[in-house]
C-alpha angles and dihedrals in degrees: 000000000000134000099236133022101287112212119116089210094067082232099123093092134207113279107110083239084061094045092046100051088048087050099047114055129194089199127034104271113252103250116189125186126220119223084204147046123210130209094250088048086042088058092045096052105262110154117204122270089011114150102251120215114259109186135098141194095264089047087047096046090045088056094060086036086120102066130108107257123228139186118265110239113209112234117189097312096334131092106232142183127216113253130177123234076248097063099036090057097041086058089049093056087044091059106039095255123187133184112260095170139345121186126172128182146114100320095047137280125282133189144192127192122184104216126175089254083053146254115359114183137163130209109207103182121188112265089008142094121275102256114199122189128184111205118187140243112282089176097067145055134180088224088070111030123113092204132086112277098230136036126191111239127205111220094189087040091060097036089053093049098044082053095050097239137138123208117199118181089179088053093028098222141102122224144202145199136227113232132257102292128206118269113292138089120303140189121208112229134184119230114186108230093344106146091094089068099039124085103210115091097333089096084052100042086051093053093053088054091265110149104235098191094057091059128096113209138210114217142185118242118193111242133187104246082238088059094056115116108230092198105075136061117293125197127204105223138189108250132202130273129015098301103120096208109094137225119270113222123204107202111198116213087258093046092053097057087051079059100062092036082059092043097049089037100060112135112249107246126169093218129048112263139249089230144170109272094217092064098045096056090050096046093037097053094042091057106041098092096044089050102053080052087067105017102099092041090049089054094057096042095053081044092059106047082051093056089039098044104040096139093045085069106030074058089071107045121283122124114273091220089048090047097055102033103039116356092086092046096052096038086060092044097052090052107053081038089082102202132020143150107242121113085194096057088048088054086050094057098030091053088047106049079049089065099039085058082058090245104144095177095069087186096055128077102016089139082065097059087049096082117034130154115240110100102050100046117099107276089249090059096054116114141150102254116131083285093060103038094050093053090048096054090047082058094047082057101056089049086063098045121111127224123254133205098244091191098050090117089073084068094049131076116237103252123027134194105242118193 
């Protein structure tokens, strides 16, 4: 995926179908750098040594050669095409999308999400099709980013994390979290392939193609503040409305190791996640202590792979200048922040941790960095070794990550008009 619409002809249009085909690439785009800067790119913009955008619209068109075509449908003055709720929100979670407003009444109801690829919005009128746009980023420009001009994006990885849902191969299960509750006291339990019987994500996850009936689930199970059992581990979690008093959580010996496999089994991503909030307080609780334990180490270490490996990065695409004089810096910072809201920041620290493991093709072997073994080994035996610092900086992810409305699709229609 890139940011922005990536053709160097200026050919992709306008239409959000058209946006959307010149963001999401099958292939990694071509990137070529130029020695030299002439006057006219100077005055465009164009920075030395910055990688230039090779592709075209006919390269662009040839890599989606392989879809189904379908006829364009004409809706008020635009060309659109026909998309499902599934797709549109599949393509929310792809691009980081967040909610910006959201308003429903008697004339219809209208959106707008703020994504890293830019402004999504839909415009439900009464009595009439559901009309999305995409609209890009004006903010922007690959003549002056500092960042690579293309990521690689999971789409398993974010289906899996907007559901709520864990997959291990080391531990062979998949695994799935209860949503966020109302403030009280809890108790985990463990239900063996129980998200068929749950309400939560499973309508959604079906949706996407998931297989509810192969998934275990974690739930939350009222309990009388005298019934809690003080001998196990409690978390302190955020709860829902406006009530300031929390949710107690009560964690059994056998949830708590669902919990590391979880922990150790995150998907790699390059960017922060749409996710399922659940999932995220419980993660996020549980991990807390064992990550303040690591967290400066981790950012000096991250820091000084930066200072060390310069080229390797400046390789892939980052700007030499911004290499040597701030990516270390924010890449520490982000770190010992402990939460934030930039998917940039995230790419900085993501990309560098990638060339501290030693791994150069930063496209190639995501599935290894799914299953790693830290958190469930015995406290004595942690260490930051590849292992370590790969599951930590799936945590700081998640840290980063933003919360998604996982049952968006009741208020869609099931087809849209998208153009």
């Amino acid at each position: 995926m890139t940011r922005l619409p990536l053709t160097s002809d200026g050919l992709s249009g306008k239409a959000a179908w058209a946006v959307l085909l010149a963001i999401f690439h099958a292939q990694k785009p071509a990137l070529e750098h130029s020695p030299r800067t002439s006057e006219s790119e100077a005055e465009k913009g164009w920075p030395a040594s910055k990688p230039r955008v090779s592709v075209g619209s006919r390269e662009m068109d040839a890599t989606w050669v392989h879809l189904p075509k379908s006829y364009m449908k004409q809706y008020q003055s635009s060309a659109c095409v026909t998309i499902s709720r599934t797709t549109f929100i599949t393509l929310l979670c792809l691009t980081n999308a967040r909610k910006a407003f959201q308003y429903s009444d008697s004339a219809g109801f209208r959106a707008g999400y703020a994504s890293y690829a830019g402004q999504w919005h839909i415009n439900w009128p009464i009595g009439q099709e559901a009309m999305v746009t995409l609209m890009p980023h004006d903010s922007h420009s690959t003549a002056t980013d500092k960042y690579p001009l293309s990521y690689v994006q999971r789409v398993d990885g974010c289906v899996h994390m907007q559901a709520g849902i864990v997959q291990s191969r080391s531990a062979n299960c998949k695994i799935a979290f209860c949503g966020r509750k109302s403030p009280g006291s809890y108790e985990l339990r463990f239900v063996k392939k129980g998200v068929g019987g749950a309400h939560g994500s499973r309508h959604l996850y079906n949706m996407m193609g998931g297989k509810v009936f192969e998934v275990d689930l974690i739930t939350a199970v009222p309990t009388a503040d005298e019934d809690l059992d003080t001998s196990v581990l409690g978390l302190t979690l955020p709860g829902t409305g406006e009530a300031k008093k929390g949710v107690y959580m009560n964690v059994p010996a056998d949830c708590e190791q669902k919990l590391k496999i979880a922990l150790d089994c995150l998907p790699w991503n390059s960017l922060s996640w749409s996710m399922h909030r659940g999932m995220r307080d419980i993660l996020l609780a549980y991990g807390r202590p064992v990550m303040g334990v690591y967290r400066s180490e981790l950012a000096s270490l991250v820091k000084l792979a930066i200072g060390n490996r310069s080229d390797a990065l400046i390789d892939i695409g980052w700007d030499g200048e911004f290499v040597r004089s701030s990516m270390g810096d924010m890449a520490h910072s982000a770190i010992m922040a402990g939460s934030g809201d930039s998917e940039d920041l995230v790419r900085v620290v993501t990309d560098a941790v990638r060339i501290l493991i030693g791994d150069k093709e930063l496209d190639q072997d995501l599935l290894g960095l799914d299953d790693v073994e830290f958190w469930r080994l015995p406290e004595h035996e942690r260490e930051l070794d590849r292992a370590g610092i790969v599951a930590l900086t799936k945590y700081f992810v998640l840290e980063w990550s933003i919360e998604t409305d996982y049952q968006l699709y009741h208020q869609l229609p099931l087809k849209m008009d998208f153009g």
